[in-house]
C-alpha positions as CSV (number, residue, x, y, z in Angstrom):
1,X,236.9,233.2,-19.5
2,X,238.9,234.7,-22.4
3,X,236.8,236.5,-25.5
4,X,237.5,233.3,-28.3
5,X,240.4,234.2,-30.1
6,X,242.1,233.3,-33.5
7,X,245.0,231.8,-32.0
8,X,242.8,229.3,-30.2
9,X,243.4,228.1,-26.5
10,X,246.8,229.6,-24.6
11,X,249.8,227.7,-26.1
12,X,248.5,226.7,-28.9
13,X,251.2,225.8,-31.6
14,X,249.2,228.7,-33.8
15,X,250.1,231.4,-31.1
16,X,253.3,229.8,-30.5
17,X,254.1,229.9,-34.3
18,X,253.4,233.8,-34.3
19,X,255.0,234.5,-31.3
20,X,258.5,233.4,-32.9
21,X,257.6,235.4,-35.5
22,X,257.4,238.5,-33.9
23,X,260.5,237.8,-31.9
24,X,262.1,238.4,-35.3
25,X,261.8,241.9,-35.1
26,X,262.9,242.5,-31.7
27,X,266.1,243.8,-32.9
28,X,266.1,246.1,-35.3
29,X,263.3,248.4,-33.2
30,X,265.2,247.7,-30.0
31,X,268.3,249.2,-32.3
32,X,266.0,252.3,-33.4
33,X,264.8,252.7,-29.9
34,X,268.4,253.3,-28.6
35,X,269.7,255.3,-31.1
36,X,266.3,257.6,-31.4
37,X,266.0,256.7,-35.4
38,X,262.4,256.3,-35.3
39,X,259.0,256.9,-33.6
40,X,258.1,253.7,-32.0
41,X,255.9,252.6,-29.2
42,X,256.7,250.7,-25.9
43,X,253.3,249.3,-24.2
44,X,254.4,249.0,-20.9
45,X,252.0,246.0,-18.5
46,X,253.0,246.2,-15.3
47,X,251.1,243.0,-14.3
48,X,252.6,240.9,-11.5
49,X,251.6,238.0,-13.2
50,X,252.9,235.5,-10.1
51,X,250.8,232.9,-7.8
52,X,248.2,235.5,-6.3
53,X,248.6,233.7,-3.0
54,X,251.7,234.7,-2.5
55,X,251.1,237.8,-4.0
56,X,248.7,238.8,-1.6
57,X,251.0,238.3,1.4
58,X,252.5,241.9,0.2
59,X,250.4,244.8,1.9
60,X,249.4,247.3,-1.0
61,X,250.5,244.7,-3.6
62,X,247.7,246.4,-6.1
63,X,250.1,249.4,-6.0
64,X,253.2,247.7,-7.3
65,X,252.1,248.4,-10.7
66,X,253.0,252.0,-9.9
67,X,256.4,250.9,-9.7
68,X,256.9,250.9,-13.5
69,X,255.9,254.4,-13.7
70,X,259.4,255.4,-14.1
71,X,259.6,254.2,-17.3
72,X,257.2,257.2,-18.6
73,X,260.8,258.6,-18.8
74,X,261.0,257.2,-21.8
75,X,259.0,259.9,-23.7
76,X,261.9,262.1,-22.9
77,X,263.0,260.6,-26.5
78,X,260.6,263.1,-28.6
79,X,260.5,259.7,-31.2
80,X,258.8,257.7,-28.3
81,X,254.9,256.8,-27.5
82,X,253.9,255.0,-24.0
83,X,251.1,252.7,-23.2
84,X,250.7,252.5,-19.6
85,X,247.6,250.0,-18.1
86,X,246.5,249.8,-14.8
87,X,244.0,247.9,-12.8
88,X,242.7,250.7,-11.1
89,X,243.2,254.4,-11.8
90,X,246.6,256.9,-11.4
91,X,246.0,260.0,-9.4
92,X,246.3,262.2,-12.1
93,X,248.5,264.8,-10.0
94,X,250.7,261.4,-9.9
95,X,251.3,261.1,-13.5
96,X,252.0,265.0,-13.9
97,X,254.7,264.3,-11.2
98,X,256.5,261.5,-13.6
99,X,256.3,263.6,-16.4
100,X,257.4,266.5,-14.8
101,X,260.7,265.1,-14.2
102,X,261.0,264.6,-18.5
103,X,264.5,267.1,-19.2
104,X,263.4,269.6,-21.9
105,X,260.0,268.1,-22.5
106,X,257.1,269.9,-21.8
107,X,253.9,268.8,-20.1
108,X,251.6,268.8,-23.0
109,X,254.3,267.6,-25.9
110,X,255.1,264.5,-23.7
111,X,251.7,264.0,-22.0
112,X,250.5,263.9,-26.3
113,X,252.3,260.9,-26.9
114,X,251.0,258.8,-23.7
115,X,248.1,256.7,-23.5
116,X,247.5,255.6,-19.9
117,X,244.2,252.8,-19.7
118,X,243.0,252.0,-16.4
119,X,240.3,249.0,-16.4
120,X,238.6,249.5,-13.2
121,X,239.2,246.0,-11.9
122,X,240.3,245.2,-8.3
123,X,239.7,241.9,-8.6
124,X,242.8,239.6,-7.5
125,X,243.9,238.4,-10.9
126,X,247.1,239.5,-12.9
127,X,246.8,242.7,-15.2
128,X,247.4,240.9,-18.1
129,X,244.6,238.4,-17.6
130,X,242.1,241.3,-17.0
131,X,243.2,243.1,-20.6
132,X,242.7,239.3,-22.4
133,X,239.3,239.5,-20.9
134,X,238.9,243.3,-22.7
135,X,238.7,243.1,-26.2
136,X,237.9,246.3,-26.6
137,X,240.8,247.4,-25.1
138,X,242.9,245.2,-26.9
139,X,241.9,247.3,-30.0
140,X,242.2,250.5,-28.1
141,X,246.1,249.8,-27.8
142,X,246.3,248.3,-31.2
143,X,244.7,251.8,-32.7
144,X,247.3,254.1,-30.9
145,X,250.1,251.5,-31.3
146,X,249.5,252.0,-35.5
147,X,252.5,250.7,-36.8
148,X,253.1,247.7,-35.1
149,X,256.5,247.1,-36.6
150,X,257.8,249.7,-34.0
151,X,256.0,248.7,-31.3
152,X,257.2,246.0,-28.3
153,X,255.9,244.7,-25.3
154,X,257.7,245.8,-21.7
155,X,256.2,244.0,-18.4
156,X,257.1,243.1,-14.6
157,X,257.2,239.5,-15.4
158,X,256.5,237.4,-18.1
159,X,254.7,234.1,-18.6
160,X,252.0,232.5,-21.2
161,X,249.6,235.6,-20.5
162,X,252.3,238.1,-21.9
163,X,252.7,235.8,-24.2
164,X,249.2,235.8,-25.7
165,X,248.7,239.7,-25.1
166,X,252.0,240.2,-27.2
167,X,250.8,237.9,-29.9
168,X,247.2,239.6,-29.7
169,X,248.9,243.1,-30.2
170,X,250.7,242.0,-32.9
171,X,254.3,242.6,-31.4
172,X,257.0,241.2,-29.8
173,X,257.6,240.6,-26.3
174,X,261.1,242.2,-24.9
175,X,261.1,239.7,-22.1
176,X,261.8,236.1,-21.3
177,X,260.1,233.1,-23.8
178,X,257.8,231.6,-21.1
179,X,259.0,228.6,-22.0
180,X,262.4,229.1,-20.5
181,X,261.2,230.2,-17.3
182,X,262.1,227.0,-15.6
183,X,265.8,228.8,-15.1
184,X,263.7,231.7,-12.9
185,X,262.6,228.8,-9.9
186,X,264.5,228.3,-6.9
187,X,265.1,224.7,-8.5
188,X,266.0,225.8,-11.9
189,X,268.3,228.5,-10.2
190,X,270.0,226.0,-8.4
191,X,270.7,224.4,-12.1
192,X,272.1,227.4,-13.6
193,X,274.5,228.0,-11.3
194,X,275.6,224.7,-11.3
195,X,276.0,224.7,-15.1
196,X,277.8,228.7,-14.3
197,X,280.1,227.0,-11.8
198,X,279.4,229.6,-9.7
199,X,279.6,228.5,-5.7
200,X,275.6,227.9,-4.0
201,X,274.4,226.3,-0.9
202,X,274.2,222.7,-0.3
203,X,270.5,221.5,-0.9
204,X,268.3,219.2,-2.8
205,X,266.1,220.5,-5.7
206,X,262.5,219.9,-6.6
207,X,260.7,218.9,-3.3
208,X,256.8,218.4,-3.5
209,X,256.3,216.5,-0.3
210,X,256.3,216.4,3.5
211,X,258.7,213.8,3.5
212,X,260.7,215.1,0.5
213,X,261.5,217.9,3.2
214,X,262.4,215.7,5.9
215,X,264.7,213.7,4.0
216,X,266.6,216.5,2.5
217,X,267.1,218.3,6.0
218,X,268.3,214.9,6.8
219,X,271.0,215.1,3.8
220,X,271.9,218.8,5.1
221,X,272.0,217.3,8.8
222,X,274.4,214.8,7.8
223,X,276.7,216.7,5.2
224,X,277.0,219.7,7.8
225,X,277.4,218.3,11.3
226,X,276.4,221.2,14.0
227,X,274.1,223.2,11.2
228,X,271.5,225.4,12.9
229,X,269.2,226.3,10.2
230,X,268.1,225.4,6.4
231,X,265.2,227.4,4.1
232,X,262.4,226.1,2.6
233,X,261.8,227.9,-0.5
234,X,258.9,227.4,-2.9
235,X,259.9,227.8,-6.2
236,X,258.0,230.3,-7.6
237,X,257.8,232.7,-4.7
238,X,259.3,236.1,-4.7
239,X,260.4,239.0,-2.5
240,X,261.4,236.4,0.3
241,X,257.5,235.8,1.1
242,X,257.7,231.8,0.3
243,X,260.3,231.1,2.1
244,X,260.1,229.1,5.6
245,X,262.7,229.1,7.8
246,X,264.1,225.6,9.8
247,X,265.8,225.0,13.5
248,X,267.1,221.7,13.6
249,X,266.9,220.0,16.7
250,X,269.8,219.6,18.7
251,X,271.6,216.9,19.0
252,X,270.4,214.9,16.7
253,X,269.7,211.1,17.3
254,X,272.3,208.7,15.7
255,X,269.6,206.9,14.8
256,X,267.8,207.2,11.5
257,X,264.4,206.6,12.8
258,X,264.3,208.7,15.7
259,X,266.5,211.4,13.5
260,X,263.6,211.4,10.7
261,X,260.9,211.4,13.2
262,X,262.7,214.1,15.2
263,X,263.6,216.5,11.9
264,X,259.4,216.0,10.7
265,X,258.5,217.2,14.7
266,X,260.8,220.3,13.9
267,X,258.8,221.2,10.7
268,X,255.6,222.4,13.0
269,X,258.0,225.5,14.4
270,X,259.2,227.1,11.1
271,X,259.3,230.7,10.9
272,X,257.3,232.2,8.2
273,X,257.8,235.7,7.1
274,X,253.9,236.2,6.5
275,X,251.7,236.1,9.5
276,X,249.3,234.0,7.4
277,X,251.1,231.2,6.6
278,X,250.7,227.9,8.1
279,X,252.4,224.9,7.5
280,X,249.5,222.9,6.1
281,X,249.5,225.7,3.5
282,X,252.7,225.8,2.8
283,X,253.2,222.1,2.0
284,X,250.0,222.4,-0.3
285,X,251.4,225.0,-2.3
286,X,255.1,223.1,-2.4
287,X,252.3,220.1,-3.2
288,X,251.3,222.5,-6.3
289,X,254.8,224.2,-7.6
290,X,257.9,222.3,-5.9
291,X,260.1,224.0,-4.0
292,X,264.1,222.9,-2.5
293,X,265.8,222.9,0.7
294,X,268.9,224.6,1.3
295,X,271.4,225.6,4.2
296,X,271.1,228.8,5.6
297,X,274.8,229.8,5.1
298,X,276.0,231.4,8.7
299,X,279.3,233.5,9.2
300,X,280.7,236.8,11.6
301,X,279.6,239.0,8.6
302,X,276.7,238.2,6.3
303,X,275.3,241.0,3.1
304,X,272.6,240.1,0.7
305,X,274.0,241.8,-2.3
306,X,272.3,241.5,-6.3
307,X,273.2,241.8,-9.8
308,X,271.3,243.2,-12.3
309,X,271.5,242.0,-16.1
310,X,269.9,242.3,-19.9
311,X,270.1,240.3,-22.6
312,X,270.0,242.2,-25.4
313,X,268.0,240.9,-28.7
314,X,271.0,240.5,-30.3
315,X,271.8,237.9,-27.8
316,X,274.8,240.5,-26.1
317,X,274.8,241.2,-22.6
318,X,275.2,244.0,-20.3
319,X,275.6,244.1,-16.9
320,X,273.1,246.9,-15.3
321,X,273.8,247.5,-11.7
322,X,274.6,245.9,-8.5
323,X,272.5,246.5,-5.0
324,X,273.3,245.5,-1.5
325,X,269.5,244.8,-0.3
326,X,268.0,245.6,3.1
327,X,266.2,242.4,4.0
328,X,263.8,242.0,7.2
329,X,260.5,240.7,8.5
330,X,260.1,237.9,11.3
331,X,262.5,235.6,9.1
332,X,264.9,238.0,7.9
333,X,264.3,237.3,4.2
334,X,261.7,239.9,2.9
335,X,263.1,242.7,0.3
336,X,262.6,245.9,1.9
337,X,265.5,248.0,0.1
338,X,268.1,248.5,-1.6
339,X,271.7,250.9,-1.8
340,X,273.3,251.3,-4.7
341,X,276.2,250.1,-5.8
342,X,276.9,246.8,-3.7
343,X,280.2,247.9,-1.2
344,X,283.4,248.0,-2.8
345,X,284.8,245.3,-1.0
346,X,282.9,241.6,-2.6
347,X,281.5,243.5,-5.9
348,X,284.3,242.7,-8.2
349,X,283.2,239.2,-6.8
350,X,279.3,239.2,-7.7
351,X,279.9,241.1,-10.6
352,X,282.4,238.2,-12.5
353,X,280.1,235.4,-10.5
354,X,276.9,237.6,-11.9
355,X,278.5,237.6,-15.8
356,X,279.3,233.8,-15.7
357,X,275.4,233.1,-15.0
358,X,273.9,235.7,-17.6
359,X,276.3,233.8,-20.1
360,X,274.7,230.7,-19.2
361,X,271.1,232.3,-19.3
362,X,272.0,234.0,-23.0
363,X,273.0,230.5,-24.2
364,X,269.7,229.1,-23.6
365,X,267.7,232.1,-25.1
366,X,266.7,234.2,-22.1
367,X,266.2,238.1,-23.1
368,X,265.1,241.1,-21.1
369,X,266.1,242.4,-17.5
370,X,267.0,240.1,-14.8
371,X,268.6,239.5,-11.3
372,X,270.8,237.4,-9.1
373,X,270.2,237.5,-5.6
374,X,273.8,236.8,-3.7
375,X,274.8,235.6,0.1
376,X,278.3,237.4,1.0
377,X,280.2,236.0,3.8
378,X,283.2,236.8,5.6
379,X,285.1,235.4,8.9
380,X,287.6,237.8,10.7
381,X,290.0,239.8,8.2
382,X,289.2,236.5,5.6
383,X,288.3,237.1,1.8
384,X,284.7,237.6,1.1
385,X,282.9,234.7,0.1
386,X,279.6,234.8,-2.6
387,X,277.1,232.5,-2.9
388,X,274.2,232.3,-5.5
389,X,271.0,232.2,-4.1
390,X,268.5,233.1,-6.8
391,X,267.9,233.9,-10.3
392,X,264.9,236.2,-11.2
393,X,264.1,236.3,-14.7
394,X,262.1,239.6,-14.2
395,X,262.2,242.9,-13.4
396,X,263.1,243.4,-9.7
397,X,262.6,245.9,-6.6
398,X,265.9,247.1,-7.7
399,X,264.6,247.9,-11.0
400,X,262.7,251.3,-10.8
401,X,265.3,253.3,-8.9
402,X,268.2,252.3,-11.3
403,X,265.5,252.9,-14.3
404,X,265.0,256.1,-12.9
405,X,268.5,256.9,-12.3
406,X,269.4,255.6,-15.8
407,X,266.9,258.1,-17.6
408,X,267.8,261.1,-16.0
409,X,271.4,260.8,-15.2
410,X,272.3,260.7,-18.8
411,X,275.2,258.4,-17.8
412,X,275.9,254.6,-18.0
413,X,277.3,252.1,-15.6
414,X,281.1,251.5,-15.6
415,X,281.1,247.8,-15.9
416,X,285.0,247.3,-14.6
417,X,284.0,249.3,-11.4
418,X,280.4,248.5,-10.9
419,X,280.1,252.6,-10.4
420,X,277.1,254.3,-12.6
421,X,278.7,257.5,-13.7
422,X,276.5,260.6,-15.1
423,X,276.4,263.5,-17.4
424,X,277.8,265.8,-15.1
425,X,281.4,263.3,-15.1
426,X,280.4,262.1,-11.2
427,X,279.5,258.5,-9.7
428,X,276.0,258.6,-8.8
429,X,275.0,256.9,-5.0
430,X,270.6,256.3,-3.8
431,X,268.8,254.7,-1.4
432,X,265.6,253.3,-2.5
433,X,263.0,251.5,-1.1
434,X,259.2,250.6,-1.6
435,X,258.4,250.4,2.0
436,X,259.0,253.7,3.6
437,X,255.7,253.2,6.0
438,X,254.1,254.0,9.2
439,X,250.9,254.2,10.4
440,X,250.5,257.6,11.2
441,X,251.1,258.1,6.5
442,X,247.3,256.7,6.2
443,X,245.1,259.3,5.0
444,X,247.8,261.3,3.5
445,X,247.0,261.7,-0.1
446,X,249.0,262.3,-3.2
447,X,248.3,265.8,-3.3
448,X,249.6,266.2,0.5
449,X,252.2,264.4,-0.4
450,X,253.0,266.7,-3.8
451,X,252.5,269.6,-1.2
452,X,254.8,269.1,1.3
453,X,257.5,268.3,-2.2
454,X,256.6,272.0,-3.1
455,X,256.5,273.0,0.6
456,X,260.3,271.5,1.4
457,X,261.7,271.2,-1.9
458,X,261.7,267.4,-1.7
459,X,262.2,267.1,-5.8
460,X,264.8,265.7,-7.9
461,X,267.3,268.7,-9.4
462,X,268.3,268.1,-12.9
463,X,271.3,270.9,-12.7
464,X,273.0,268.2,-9.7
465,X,271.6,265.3,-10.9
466,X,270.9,264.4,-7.2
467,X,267.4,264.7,-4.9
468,X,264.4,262.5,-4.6
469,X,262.1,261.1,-6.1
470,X,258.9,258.9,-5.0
471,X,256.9,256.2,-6.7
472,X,253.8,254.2,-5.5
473,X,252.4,256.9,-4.1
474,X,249.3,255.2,-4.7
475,X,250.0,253.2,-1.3
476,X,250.2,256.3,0.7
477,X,247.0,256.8,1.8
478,X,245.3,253.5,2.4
479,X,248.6,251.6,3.7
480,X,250.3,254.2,4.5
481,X,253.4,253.3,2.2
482,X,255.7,254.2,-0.3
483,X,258.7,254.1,-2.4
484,X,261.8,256.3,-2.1
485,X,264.4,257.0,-3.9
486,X,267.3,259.3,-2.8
487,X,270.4,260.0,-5.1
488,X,273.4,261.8,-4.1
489,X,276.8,262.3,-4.7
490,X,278.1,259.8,-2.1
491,X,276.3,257.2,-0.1
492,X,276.2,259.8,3.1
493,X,274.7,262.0,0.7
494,X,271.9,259.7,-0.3
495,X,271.4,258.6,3.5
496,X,270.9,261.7,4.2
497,X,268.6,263.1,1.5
498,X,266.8,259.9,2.4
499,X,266.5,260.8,6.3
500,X,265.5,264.0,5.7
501,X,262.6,262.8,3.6
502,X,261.4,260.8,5.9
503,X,261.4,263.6,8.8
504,X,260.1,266.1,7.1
505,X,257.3,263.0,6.6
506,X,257.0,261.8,9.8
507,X,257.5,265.8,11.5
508,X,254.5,266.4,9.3
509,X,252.1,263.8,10.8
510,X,253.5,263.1,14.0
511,X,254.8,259.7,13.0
512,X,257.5,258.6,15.9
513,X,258.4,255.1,14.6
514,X,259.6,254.2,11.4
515,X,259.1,250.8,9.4
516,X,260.6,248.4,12.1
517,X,258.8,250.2,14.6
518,X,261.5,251.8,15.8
519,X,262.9,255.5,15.6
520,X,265.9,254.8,13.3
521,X,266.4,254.7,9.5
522,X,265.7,252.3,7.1
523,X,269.1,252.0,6.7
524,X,271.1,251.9,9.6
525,X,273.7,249.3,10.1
526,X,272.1,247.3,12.8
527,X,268.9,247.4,10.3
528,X,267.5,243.4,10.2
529,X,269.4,241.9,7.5
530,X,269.7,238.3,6.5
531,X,272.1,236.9,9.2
């Protein structure tokens, strides 16, 4: 239960009257922020404020709100103040590391302007809920925040408990209204990119039911003779986690009965990339949140690339970067990666397919970070082919390597070439991931870890602009996971920054199998991928 508030219940038209309000100033301290005219303050939440079933389905999801930690980079602006909250607590030795990598700041100026709050709740709710519940944290922030006039809010996600936390604060939120995030379901995606014109798979929107399925593999059955294989997706899942994969029966019956009953026998051998999932769940939950069916688009070559966007709050938008992620697990579909940029050949074509969306999502008010999740295709020496799959009005996995990479590299992405280009005059290449894992990592601690940097010179170099830096290091000991990110000159540079990391890891604890279990990198080409 939620401390009784002046705004009344969540949603109230009090709260939603003052969270407009605040809106208001969004732009003139977003302006000050990026031209370092003032001291202001950025409260960072790195809540995952999603359906905790699905959340849990992530091994070490409680560490994800490391991930944001890169944006203690920030306070490399001496006119800058953090708020960092966590569930649990940061290692300190893990905070030092961030701040470390601050150009020209030292320890103690920027480590003065940070206040990191750590509730002591491991209990499987969202961040944010747990701080509505604190009170007296609430004024804790407000007290260090001062002026709230050059203050804003910065989270993973954002939905009616950001909401209330930014109104509670007393500043605005520099994310998406709750109330449009209808356009960040698999459904409302669907609906965007109709209204983009941007190419999308054949399926049918807003499922809830058994038969709802059925029917619409039916539709897909009949509107693509010879298909193999459709996704179920719910529609507010994320990372690939809610999404169940179909084999359609072969042949199918020309008669409608048979066909139907035939198509609803099929359902009880869908692949699910969680261990845990069983049907009967899974049709609750679509029960719950909806969900659609779509064709699993097949071809000779197949790449999952994404775009990256922000709205600005003046309305303008930017593109940010572009990824080609490394998908896997049992289904294929799970985000385990990224490289950056998205090859050469098919970005011009995500990028212009990417800007025609983010128009669409400015027009009806969205604001903040986001991504599109693509399908490339390509038969023989044919033209590559890109198909929207998802919209995620959110911060991404994508998100904390190019954040890190966009603080230190002093640089800014070339929007005609897609190619992020830094200080130094040079493109900028990394690999990144936030499942670099094995077995044999558990028990490793974050001062091992910090060690064996100091030990092999594992470290990001300012003078190059190139090395490596970690995040969720959190993970390491008890799952035995963490994040990477390798920038280099090229992408064989970053590969290779990236392998020797991990050797140097697994040489250290006698690890002989990597995350697929097998003794090859992350990245290879033959790596699962959706196909």
């Amino acid at each position: 239960m939620y401390p009784q508030s002046p705004f009344g219940p969540l949603g109230s038209d009090l709260e939603l009257q003052r969270f407009a309000e605040l809106k208001q100033r969004l732009p003139a301290i977003s302006r000050a922020y990026r031209q370092r005219e003032a001291v202001h303050t950025s409260v960072v939440i790195p809540s995952i404020s999603v359906n905790q079933e699905e959340l849990a389905k992530v091994e070490g999801s409680a560490y994800y709100e490391e991930r944001l930690l890169f944006t203690l980079i920030r306070l490399a602006n001496p006119l800058s103040r953090v708020i960092y909250v966590t569930s649990q607590p940061v290692h300190q030795e893990i905070l030092e590391y961030y701040l470390q990598q601050l150009p020209g700041v030292t320890l103690s100026r920027a480590r003065s302007r940070l206040l990191v709050l750590s509730l002591y709740d491991s209990s499987p709710k969202p961040l944010t809920q747990k701080i509505l519940e604190r009170p007296r944290t609430i004024e804790r922030m407000r007290r260090f925040i001062g002026d709230p006039g050059r203050a804003y809010l910065t989270c993973y996600n954002s939905t009616v408990l950001e909401r209330r936390l930014a109104v509670e604060l007393g500043i605005p939120l520099n994310a998406v209204d709750p109330d449009l995030l209808w356009m960040g379901t698999k459904s409302g995606s669907r609906k965007v990119f109709e209204e983009a014109g941007v190419p999308f798979p054949l399926g049918t929107n807003d499922v809830r039911t058994r038969d709802d399925v059925v029917v619409a593999l039916e539709r897909l059955a009949l509107a693509r003779p010879g298909i193999r294989r459709a996704v179920v997706k719910l529609n507010e899942s994320f990372a690939g986690e809610g999404n169940g994969v179909y084999r359609f029966p072969q042949p199918l019956s020309s008669d409608r009965e048979e066909r139907l009953l035939a198509i609803s026998r099929g359902l009880d051998g869908m692949q699910w990339p969680a261990k845990s999932e069983t049907l009967g769940e899974f049709l609750r939950k679509l029960n719950e949140m909806g969900g659609i069916v779509e064709e699993w688009i097949e071809a000779e070559e197949v790449e999952s690339p994404s775009v990256q966007m922000q709205v600005h709050p003046d309305g303008s938008l930017d593109i940010i970067s572009t990824h080609d992620q490394v998908l896997g697990g049992s289904t294929g579909q799970a985000y385990i990666g990224c490289r950056f940029p998205a090859d050469e050949p098919y970005r011009a074509a995500i990028l212009e397919a990417g800007w025609r969306i983010g128009q669409v999502l400015a027009r009806h008010g969205a604001l903040g970070r986001f991504g599109v999740d693509f399908v490339v295709t390509r038969s023989g020496k044919g033209p590559w082919q890109a198909h929207a799959l998802e919209v995620n009005l959110r911060m991404t996995g994508t998100t904390p390597p190019f954040m890190a990479l966009e603080f230190l590299g002093g640089g800014r992405l070339d929007p005609e070439t897609g190619l992020y280009i830094a200080a130094d005059g040079r493109p900028k290449y990394y690999y990144a991931t936030d499942n670099l894992k094995s077995p044999a990592y558990r028990g490793l601690l974050p001062d091992d870890l910090l060690d064996l940097m100091s030990e092999y010179g594992i470290q990001f170099r300012h003078q190059g602009l190139t090395g490596v830096l970690f995040f969720m290091i959190g993970a390491l000991s008890q799952y035995g996971k963490l994040g990477v990110t390798a920038i280099g000159n090229s992408l064989d540079d970053a590969e290779a920054l990236y392998e020797s990391t991990q050797d140097i890891l697994d040489r250290t604890v006698g690890a002989t199998e990597d995350t697929f279990g097998k003794p090859r990198s992350l990245f290879e080409a033959d790596a699962p991928r959706m196909v």
